[in-house]
N, C-alpha and C positions, 0 to 999 in steps of 0.2 A: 339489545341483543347481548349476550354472554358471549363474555371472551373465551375463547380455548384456550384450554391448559398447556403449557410447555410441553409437547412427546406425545399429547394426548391425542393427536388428529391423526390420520389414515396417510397412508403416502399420496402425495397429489404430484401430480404431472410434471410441476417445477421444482419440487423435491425429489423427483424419481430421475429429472435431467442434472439435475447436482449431485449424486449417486453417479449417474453416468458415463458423467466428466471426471468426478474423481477415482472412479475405475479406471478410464482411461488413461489420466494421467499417470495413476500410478505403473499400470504395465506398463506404458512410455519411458516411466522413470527407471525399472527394473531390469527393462529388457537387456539394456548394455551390458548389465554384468551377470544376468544368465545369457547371454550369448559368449562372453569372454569365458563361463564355464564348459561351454559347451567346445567351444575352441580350444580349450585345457585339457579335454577328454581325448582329442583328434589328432591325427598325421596333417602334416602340409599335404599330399595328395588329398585327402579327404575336406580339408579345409578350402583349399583350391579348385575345385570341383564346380560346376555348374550344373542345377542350381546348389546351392549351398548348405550344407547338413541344418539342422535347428533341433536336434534332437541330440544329448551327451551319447559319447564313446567311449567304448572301453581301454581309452590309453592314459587317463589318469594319474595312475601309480606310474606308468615308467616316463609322462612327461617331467612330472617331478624329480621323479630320480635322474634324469637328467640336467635339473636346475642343479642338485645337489653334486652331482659334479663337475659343474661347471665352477658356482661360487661357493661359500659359504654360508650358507642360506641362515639356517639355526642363529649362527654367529652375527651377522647383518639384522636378524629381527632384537637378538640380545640388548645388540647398541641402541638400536632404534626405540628399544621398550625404555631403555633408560635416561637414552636424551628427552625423551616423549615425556617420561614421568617425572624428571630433576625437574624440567622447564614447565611444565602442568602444577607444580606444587608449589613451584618458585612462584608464576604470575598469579597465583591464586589468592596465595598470602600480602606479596607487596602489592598488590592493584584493590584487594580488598582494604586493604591497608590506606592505600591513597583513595580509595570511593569514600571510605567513611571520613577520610580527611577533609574531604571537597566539600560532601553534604551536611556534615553534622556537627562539624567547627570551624568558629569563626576568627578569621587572623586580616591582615592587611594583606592588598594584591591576592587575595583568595580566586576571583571573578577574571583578574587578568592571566594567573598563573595556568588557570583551567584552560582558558582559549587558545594560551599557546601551544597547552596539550593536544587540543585538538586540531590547532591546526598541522602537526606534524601528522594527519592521520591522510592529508592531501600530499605527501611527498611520497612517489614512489620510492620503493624499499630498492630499486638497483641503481638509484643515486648514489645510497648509502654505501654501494658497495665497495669501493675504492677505497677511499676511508676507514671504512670498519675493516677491511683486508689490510690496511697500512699498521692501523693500530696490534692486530691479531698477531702481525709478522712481528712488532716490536716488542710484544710480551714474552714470544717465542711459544705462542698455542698452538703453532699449525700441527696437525695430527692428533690434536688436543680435543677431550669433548668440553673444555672449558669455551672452545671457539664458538659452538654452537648452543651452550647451555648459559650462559653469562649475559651475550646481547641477546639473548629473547626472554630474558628474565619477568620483562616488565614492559608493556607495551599501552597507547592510547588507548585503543577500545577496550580493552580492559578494566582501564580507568573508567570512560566514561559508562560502561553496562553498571558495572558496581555502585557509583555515585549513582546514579538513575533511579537502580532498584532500592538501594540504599534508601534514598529521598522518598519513595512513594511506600517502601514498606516496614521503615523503623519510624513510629512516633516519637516526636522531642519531647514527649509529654512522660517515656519513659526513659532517654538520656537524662532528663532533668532530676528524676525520682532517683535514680543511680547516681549522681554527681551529690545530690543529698544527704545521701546514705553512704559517700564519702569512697566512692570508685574511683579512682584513676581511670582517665581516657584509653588505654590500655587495656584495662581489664571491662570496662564498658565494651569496648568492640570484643574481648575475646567470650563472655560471658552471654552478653545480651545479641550482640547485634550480628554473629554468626552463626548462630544455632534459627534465628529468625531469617538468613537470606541462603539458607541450604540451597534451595531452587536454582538462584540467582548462582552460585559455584559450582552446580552441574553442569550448567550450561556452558558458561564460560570454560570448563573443564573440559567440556567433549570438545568443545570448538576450540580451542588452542592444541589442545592435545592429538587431533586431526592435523591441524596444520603442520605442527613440527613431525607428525608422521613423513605426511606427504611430500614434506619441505625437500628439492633435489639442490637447487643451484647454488645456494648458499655450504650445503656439506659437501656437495663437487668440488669445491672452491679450498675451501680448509681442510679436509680431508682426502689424503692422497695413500696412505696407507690402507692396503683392501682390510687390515686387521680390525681395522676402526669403521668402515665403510658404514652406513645406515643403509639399508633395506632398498631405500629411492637410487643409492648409489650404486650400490651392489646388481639391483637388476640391471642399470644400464651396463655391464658387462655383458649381459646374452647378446646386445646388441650387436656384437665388436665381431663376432660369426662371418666370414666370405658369406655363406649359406644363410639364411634368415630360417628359425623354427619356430615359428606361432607358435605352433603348439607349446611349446618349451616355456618362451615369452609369456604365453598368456595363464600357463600353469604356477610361473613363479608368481605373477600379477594379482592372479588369485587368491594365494594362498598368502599373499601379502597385505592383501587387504580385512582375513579374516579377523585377525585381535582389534582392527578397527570396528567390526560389527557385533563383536563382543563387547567392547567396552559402550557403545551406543546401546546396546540392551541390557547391560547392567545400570544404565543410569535415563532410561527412557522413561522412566515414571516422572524422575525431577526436573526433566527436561522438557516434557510438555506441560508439568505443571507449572513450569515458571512463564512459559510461551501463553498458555494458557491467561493464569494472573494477568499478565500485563495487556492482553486485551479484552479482559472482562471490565479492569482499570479505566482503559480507554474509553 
């Protein structure tokens, strides 16, 4: 009997319920934050209401305007694109840096040095927190974006994605042809071995670059000047209200999360093509 082609059969039943499922999921996944738009658009009476709008309002433009004067809006997304991008370009280079070191040269304690990278990936980050606060107060960084762009420079998983992709998508059969031909380790990884793991640096780019977006506790922490405030910090100000305004909240929330869905659609091709790779690998 003849196999069918890849795409070439008709929808059947258990293809049509995996369609199904991920239809579902996706609205599941979405709904949260078209319902926080919708609640962006609203009054707290309209929001508070029974049963409950699901359809946007026309109050938009003045919940925003009322983020705007409340904080800094503009000012808090400025800092936040910049701590976002120092610390994005920063683990980029040194975690590449240490990927290609892991996987593609060989030194002594190479196997041991690696595990204990990993294992700091088991210690929560608000252990750390005392300590790296002790250290920040003695440099004198507090209100510094040195506090927040310095220790997140360079982190384990970043290590270990890079070494990973590294390993499975740079041939030693082409390090060796480059060491031949008289490259320095250096210019082998600036030359050969990043223009071959682009995939593998979007990814890690949108995910680091999310996190230090999102990141509240840590700039709560070292950042006390509203001038310096990041984005995550600056909203928690609507909070501080006798009165609570959804509306208001969920206006700034929204509009705070928009350069995160630009930056995800600027680099969503390299992002599932590296997702992709690594399980066609598999």
């Amino acid at each position: 009997m003849a196999k069918k082609e890849v795409g070439a059969s008709k929808l059947s039943p258990k293809k049509m319920l995996v369609y199904l499922f991920l239809t579902l999921g996706s609205i599941t996944s979405l709904f949260p934050f078209y319902y926080m738009l919708v609640m962006a658009t609203r009054q707290n009476r309209e929001i508070n209401q029974v049963p409950p709008p699901f359809t946007p309002g026309s109050d938009l433009v003045s919940n925003f305007q009322k983020v705007l004067d409340n904080i800094d809006f503009f000012g808090a997304i400025w800092n936040t694109f910049f701590v976002a991008s120092s610390v994005t370009i920063g683990t980029l280079f040194l975690c590449s840096l240490a990927g290609y070191t892991f996987s593609k040269l060989e030194f002594k304690g190479k196997t041991i040095l690696f595990t204990m990278i990993l294992v700091t990936m088991m210690v929560p980050p608000q252990l750390g927190l005392i300590p790296q606060y002790y250290i920040i107060t003695t440099l004198g960084w507090l209100n510094d974006f040195r506090a927040i762009i310095i220790p997140g420079l360079i982190n384990a998983f970043g290590i270990f994605w890079m070494r990973q992709y590294m390993k499975e998508s740079v041939p030693y059969e082409i390090i060796e042809s480059a060491k031949i031909d008289g490259c320095s380790n250096f210019r082998i990884y600036w030359n050969i071995v990043v223009p071959m793991c682009l995939p593998a640096f979007a990814t890690l780019g949108i995910i680091v670059f999310m996190h230090v977006w999102n990141d509240f506790l840590w700039p709560l922490v070292v950042l006390r000047d509203p001038s310096v405030h990041t984005i995550q910090v600056a909203l928690r100000a609507l909070n501080d209200a006798r009165l609570l305004d959804y509306g208001m909240i969920m206006s700034g929330t929204f509009w705070a999360t928009v350069p995160l869905i630009v930056v995800f659609l600027l680099f969503n091709r390299l992002f599932i093509e590296s997702l992709s790779e690594g399980a066609v690998k598999s």
